[in-house]
Every structure is written in structure tokens, then in C-alpha cells.
C-alpha positions in Angstrom: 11.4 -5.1 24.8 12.7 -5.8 21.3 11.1 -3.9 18.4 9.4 -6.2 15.6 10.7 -5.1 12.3 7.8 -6.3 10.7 5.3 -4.0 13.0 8.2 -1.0 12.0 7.3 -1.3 8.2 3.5 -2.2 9.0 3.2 1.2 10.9 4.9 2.9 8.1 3.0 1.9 5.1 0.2 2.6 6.8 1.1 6.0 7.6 1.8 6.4 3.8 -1.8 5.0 2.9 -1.6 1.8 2.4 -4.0 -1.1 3.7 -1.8 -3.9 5.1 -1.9 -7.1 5.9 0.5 -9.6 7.7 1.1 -12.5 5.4 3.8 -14.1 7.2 3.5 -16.7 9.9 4.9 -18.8 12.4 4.3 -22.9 11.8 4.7 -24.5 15.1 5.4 -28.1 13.6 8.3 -27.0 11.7 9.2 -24.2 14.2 9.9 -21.3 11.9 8.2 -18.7 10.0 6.5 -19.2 6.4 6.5 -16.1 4.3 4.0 -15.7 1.3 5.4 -17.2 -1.7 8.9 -17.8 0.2 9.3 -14.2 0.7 6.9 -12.0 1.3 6.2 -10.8 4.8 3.3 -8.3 4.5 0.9 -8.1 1.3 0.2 -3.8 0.8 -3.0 -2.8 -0.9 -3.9 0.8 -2.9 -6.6 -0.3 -5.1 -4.0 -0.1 -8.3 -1.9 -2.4 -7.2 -0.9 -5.6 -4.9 2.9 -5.7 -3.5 4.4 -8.1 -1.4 7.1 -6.2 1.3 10.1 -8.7 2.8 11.2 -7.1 6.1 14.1 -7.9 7.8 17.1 -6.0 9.0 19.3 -3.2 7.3 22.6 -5.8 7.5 20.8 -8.5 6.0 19.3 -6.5 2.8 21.4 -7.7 -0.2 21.0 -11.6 1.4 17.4 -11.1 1.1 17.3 -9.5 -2.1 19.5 -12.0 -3.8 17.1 -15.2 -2.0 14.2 -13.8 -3.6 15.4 -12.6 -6.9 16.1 -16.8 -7.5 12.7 -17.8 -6.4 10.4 -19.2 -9.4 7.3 -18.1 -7.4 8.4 -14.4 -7.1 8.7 -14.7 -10.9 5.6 -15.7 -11.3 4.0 -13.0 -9.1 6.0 -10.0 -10.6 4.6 -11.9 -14.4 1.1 -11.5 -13.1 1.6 -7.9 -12.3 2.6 -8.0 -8.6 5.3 -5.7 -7.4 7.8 -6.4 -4.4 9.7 -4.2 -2.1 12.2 -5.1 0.5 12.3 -3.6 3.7 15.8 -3.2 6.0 15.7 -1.6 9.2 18.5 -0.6 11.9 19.3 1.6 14.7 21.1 5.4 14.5 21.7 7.6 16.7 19.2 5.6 18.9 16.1 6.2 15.8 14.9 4.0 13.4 15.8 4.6 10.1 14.3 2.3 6.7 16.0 1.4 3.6 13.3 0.4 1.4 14.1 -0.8 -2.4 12.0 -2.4 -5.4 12.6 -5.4 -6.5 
């Protein structure tokens, strides 16, 4: 059974307090998923403040950073006070293990 990365990081924000929601969906039409704003996979909540996590895989990190550091609508969401984290998981020594960075 293949591990969801997205379930990974939901799991772990949880575990550190958050309230978490899956923001991210799959649009049968097109046949791919939709992120919030172009790339925001899960919306965290603490009561202070609202940020927008993009998961995806350890390998693929600086890809995913550099997409969404171009994108007008992130912009606009860090302007209004929103903050954005990136996610990147992999496999070692057969665990999980998280590389999580602001952006």
C-alpha cells in the first residue's frame, strides 16, 4: 500500500496542535489535482495564524519551492498575512523522515 504524503504531514501537524484541513483536490474533468491558490495542499489553523502547507516528496523540494515563490496568488496571501510552509518527505533506513521549510 503506498503511503500518501499528504496524510504524513496531516498526521504530523496534528500531533504538533494544529487543526487541519485538506485543501487540495482531485478534478475529475481535467484529471489532476487543484491545490489552494496553485499550491497549497493543506490549510493549518492555531487561532493566531492561517498557513497554507505544499506537500510533496523530499527530491522534489527546491522544484516546489521555486513554482510557488513565482505565483502572484501566493503573493498575495503572504501580503494579507498568511504564511506558507513546504513539506518534503522520503524514506531512511525504512522510516519516514520530514524536511519542513518556510517560505
Amino acid at each position: 500500500m503506498k503511503t500518501s504524503l499528504s496524510v504524513l504531514s496531516k498526521k504530523y501537524l496534528e500531533k504538533e496542535g494544529y487543526v487541519v484541513e485538506k485543501v487540495e483536490y482531485f478534478n475529475f474533468f481535467a484529471k489532476r489535482r487543484i491545490d489552494l491558490l496553485g499550491v497549497g495542499d493543506l490549510l493549518i489553523l492555531d487561532g493566531k495564524e492561517n498557513t497554507m502547507v505544499q506537500v510533496t516528496s523530499r527530491g522534489n523540494l527546491s522544484t516546489r519551492i521555486a513554482k510557488a515563490k513565482e505565483s502572484d496568488k501566493l503573493k498575495l496571501w503572504l501580503k494579507a498575512g498568511g504564511k506558507m510552509k513546504f513539506h518534503g518527505w522520503d524514506k531512511y533506513k525504512g522510516r519516514w523522515r520530514l524536511k519542513e521549510v518556510w517560505g
